[in-house]
C-alpha positions as CSV (number, residue, x, y, z in Angstrom):
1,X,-19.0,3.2,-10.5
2,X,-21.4,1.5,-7.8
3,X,-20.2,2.5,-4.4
4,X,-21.5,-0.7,-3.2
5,X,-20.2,-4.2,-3.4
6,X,-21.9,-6.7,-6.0
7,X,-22.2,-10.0,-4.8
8,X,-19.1,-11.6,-6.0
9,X,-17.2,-8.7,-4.7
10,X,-18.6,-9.4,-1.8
11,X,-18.2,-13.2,-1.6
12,X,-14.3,-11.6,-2.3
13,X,-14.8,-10.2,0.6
14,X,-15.8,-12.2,2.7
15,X,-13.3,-15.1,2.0
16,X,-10.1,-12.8,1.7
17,X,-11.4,-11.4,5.6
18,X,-11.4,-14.6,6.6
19,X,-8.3,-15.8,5.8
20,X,-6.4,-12.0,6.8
21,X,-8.6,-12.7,10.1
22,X,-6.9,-16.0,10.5
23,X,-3.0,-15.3,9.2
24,X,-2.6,-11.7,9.7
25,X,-3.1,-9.1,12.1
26,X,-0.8,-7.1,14.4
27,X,0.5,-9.8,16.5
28,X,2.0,-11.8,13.6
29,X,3.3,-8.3,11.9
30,X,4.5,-7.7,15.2
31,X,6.4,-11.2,15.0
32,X,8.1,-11.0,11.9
33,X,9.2,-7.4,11.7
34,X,10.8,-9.2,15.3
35,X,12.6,-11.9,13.2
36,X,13.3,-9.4,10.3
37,X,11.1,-11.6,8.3
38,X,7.9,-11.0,6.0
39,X,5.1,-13.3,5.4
40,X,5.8,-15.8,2.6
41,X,3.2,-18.1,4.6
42,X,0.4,-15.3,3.5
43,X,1.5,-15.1,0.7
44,X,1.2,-18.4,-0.6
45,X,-2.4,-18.8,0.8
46,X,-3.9,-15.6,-0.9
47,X,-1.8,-17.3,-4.0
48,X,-3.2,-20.4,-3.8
49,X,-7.1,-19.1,-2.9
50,X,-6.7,-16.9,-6.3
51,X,-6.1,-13.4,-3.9
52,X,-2.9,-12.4,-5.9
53,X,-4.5,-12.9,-9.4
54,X,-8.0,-11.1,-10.1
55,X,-6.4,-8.0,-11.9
56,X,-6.7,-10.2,-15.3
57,X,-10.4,-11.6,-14.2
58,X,-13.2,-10.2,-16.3
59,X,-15.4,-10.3,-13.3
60,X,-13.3,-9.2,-10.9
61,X,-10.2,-6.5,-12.2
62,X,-8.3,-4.1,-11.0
63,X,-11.1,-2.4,-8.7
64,X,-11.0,-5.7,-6.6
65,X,-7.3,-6.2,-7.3
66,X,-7.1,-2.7,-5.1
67,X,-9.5,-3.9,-2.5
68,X,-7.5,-6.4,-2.1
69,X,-4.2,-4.5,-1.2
70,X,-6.5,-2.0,0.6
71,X,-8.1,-4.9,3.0
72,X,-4.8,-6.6,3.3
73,X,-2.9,-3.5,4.4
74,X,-5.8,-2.9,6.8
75,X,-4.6,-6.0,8.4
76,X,-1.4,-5.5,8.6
77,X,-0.3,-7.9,6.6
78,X,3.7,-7.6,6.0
79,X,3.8,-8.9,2.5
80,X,3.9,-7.1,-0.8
81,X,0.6,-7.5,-2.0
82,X,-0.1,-4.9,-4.4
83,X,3.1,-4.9,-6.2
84,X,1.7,-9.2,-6.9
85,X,-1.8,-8.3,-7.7
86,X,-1.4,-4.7,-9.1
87,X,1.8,-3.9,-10.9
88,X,3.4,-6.8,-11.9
89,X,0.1,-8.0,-14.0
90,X,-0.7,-4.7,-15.5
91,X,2.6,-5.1,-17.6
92,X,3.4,-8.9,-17.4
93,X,1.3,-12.1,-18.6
94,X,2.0,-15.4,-17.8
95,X,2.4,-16.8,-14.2
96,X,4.1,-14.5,-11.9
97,X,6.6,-15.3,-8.9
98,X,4.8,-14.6,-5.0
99,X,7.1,-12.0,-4.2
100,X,7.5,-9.1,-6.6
101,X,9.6,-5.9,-5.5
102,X,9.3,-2.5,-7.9
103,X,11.9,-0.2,-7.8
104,X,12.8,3.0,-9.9
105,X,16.2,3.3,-11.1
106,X,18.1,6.2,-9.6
107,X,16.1,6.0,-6.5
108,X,16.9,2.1,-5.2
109,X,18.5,2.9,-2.4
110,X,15.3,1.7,-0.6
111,X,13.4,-0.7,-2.2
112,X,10.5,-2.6,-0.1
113,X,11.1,-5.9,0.0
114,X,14.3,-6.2,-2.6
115,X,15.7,-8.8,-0.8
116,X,13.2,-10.8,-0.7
117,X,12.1,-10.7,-4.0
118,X,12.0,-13.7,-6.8
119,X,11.1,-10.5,-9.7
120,X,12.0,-6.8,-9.9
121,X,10.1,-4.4,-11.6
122,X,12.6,-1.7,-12.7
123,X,11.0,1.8,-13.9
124,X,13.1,3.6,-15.7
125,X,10.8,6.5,-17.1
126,X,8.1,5.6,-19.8
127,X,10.7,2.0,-20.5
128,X,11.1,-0.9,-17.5
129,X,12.8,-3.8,-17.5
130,X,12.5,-7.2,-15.5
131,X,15.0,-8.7,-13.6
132,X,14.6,-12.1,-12.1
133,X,17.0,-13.4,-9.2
134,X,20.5,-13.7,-9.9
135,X,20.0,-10.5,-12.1
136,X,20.0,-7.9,-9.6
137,X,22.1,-7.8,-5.9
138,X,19.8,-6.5,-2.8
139,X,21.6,-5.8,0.2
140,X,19.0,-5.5,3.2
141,X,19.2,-1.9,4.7
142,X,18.1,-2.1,8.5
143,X,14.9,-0.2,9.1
144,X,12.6,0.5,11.4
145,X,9.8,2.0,9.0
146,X,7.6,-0.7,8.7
147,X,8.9,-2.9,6.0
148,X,11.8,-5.1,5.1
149,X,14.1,-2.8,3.2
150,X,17.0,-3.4,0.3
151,X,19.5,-1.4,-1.3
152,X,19.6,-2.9,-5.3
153,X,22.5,-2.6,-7.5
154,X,23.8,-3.8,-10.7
155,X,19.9,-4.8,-11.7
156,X,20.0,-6.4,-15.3
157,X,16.7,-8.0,-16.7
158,X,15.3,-8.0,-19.6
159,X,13.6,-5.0,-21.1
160,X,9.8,-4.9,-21.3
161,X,7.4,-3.7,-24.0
162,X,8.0,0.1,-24.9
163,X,5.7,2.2,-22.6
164,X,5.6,-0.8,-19.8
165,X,7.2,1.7,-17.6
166,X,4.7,4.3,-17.8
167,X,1.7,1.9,-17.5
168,X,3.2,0.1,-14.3
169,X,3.8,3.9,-13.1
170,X,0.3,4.4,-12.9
171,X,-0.5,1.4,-11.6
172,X,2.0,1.8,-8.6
173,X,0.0,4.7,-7.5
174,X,-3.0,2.8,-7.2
175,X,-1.6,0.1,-4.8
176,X,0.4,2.9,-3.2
177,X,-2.8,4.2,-2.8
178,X,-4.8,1.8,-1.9
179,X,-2.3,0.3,0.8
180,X,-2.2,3.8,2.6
181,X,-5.9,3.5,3.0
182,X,-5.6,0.7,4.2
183,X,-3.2,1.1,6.6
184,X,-4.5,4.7,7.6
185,X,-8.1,2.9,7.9
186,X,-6.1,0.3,11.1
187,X,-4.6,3.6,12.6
188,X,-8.0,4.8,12.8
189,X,-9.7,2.6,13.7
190,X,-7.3,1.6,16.7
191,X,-7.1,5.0,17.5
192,X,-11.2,5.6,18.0
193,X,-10.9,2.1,20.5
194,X,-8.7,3.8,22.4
195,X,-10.0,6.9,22.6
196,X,-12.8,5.3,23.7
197,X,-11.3,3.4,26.3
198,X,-8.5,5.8,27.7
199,X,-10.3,8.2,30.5
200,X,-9.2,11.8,31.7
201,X,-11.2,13.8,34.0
202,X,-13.6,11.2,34.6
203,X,-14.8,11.0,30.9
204,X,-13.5,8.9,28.2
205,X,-11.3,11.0,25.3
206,X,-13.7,10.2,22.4
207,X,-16.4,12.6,24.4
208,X,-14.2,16.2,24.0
209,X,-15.8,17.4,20.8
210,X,-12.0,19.1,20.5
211,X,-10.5,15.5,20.0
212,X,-13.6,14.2,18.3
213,X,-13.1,17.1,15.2
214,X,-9.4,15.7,15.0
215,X,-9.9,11.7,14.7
216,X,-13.3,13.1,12.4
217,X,-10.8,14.9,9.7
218,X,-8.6,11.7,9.9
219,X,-12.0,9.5,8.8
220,X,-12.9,11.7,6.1
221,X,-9.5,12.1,4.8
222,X,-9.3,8.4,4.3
223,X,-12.7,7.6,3.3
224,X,-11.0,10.2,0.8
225,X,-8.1,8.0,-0.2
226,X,-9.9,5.2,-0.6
227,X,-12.8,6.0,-2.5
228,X,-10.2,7.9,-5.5
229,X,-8.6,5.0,-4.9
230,X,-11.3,2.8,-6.1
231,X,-12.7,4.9,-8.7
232,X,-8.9,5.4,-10.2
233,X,-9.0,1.1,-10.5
234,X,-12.2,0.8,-11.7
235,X,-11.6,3.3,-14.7
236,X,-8.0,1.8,-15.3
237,X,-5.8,4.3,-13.9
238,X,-6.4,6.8,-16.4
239,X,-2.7,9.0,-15.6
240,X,-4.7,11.7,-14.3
241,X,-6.5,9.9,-11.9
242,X,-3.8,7.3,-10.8
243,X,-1.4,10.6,-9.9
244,X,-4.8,12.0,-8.3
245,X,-5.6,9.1,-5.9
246,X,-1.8,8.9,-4.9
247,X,-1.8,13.0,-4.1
248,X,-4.7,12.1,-1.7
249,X,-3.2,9.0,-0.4
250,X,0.2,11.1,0.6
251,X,-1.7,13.8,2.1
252,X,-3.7,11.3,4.4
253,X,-0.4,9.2,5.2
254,X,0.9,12.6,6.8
255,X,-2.2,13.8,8.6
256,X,-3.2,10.2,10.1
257,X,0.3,9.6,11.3
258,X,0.8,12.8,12.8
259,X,-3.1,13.0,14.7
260,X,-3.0,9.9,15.8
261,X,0.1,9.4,17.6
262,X,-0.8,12.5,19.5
263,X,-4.5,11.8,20.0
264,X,-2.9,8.5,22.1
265,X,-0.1,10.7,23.8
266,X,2.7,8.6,25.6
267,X,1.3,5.7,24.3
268,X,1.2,6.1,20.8
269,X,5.0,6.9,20.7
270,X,5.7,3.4,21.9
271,X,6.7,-0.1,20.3
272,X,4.5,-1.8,22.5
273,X,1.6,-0.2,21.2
274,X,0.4,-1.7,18.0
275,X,-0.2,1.7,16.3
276,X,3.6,2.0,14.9
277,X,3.0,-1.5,12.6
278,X,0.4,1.2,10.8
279,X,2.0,4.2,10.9
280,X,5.3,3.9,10.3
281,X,4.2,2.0,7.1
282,X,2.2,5.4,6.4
283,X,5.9,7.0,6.3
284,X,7.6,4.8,4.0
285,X,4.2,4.7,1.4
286,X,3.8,8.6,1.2
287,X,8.0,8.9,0.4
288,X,7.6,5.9,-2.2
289,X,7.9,7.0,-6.3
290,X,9.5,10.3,-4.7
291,X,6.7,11.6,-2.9
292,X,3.9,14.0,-3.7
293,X,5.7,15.8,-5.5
294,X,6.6,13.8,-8.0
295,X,2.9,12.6,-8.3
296,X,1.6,16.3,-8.2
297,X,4.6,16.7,-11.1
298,X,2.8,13.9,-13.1
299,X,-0.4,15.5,-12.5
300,X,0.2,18.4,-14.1
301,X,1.4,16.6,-16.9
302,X,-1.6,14.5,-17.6
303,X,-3.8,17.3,-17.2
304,X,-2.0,20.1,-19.0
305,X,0.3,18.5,-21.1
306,X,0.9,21.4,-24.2
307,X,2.6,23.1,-21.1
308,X,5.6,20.9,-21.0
């Protein structure tokens, strides 16, 4: 795997930043969570510029499918971009519905954006099943964790291929994955401009080598995330490496939520702050598929598997 971007990547880049520059961003997350609302509006642009469907392209895949999410998240866009681009295409061809919600059955008590949703992805083990609206009732839950939130019952649907569930599984990981890098990439970054900013004793926070080690360890953990990230897309989520990325993922959620609201004290522990639209998000993510334990359960699987 090249660590650097090829050209089209690049181009990928380039356009998808411009258009997250121009319709997302805190401020308009801000504004919807506001209006219990999500972004339709973004997600019809990335639709129509060909964001949402460059898992399938030779030339592009799942690695940028995953950068992506990753960059999108960064943003804070409030739409559900890597179920789209990631999970939904991994099992299903033809033309795919903008919104997409996945859910696992016996855990849909909280399902990200269920109400919202034109398709739902149900997991139910190694099998899954498709349910379109008018096949499944979503009752929004009220939340404050980032993302608009359903309870799903009586989902219907059609069943998929045999083993659909276990290959959308893996692929879940990945954009779990690569949407907490994102969104723990925003944290960190907002955090270093204000500890750059905020003064005590005369000298701005980001020079106390004490406070320097802690926002360092939140970098490198997700420079972590994201790079298995990557490498788990670009080899097609082998299950190994898919439970891998998402064990690394969890474990940066916690650690850059926790650091970073108490590197910016009082302020980080407020709404008006824009650090909440990232972290909170963190919370939800590292608690979705049950948690790292179920991906360190899967883990062991993959790797050892005469030992179940």
């Amino acid at each position: 795997m090249d660590m650097q971007l090829n050209e089209l990547q690049q181009q990928i880049a380039d356009a998808c930043g411009k258009l997250l520059e121009r319709r997302a961003g805190p401020a308009r997350a801000r504004a919807l969570r506001a209006a219990e609302d999500f972004d339709r509006l973004l997600l019809a642009e990335m639709s129509e510029a060909g964001f949402l469907d460059l898992f399938g392209e030779p030339e592009a895949g799942a690695l940028v499918a995953a950068l992506v999410t990753q960059w999108s998240a960064q943003a804070a866009a409030l739409a559900p971009i890597g179920a789209r681009s990631i999970v939904a295409p991994s099992i299903i061809h033809g033309d795919l519905p903008e919104v997409i919600a996945v859910a696992e059955q016996g855990a849909m008590n909280a399902v990200r954006y269920g109400a919202e949703a034109d398709m739902l992805i149900v997991l139910d083990g190694d099998d899954a099943r498709l349910a379109r609206r008018g096949e499944f009732r979503a009752e929004p839950v009220k939340s404050k964790f980032g993302y608009p939130m359903a309870r799903i019952t009586e989902a219907k649907g059609e069943a998929l291929a045999p083993g659909a569930g276990a290959v959308a599984r893996r692929w879940w990981r990945i954009a779990i994955a690569a949407e907490i890098s994102g969104s723990a990439r925003g944290a960190v970054d907002l955090t270093v401009r204000y500890m750059g900013d905020r003064v005590q004793f005369d000298r701005p926070l980001a020079t106390y080598q004490a406070l320097q080690h802690r926002i360092v360890e939140c970098h490198v953990s997700t420079d972590a995330a994201t790079w298995a990230t990557r490498e788990a897309a670009f080899r097609g989520a082998p299950a190994e490496q898919a439970a891998t990325a998402a064990i690394i993922a969890s474990e940066t959620a916690q650690r850059v939520f926790y650091e970073t609201h108490q590197l910016t004290g009082a302020m980080g522990f407020t709404t008006e702050y824009d650090l909440h639209l990232y972290t909170l998000r963190l919370q939800t993510l590292r608690l979705e598929m049950q948690g790292l334990r179920a991906h360190a359960r899967d883990l062991v699987e993959a790797r050892w598997p005469a030992a179940n």
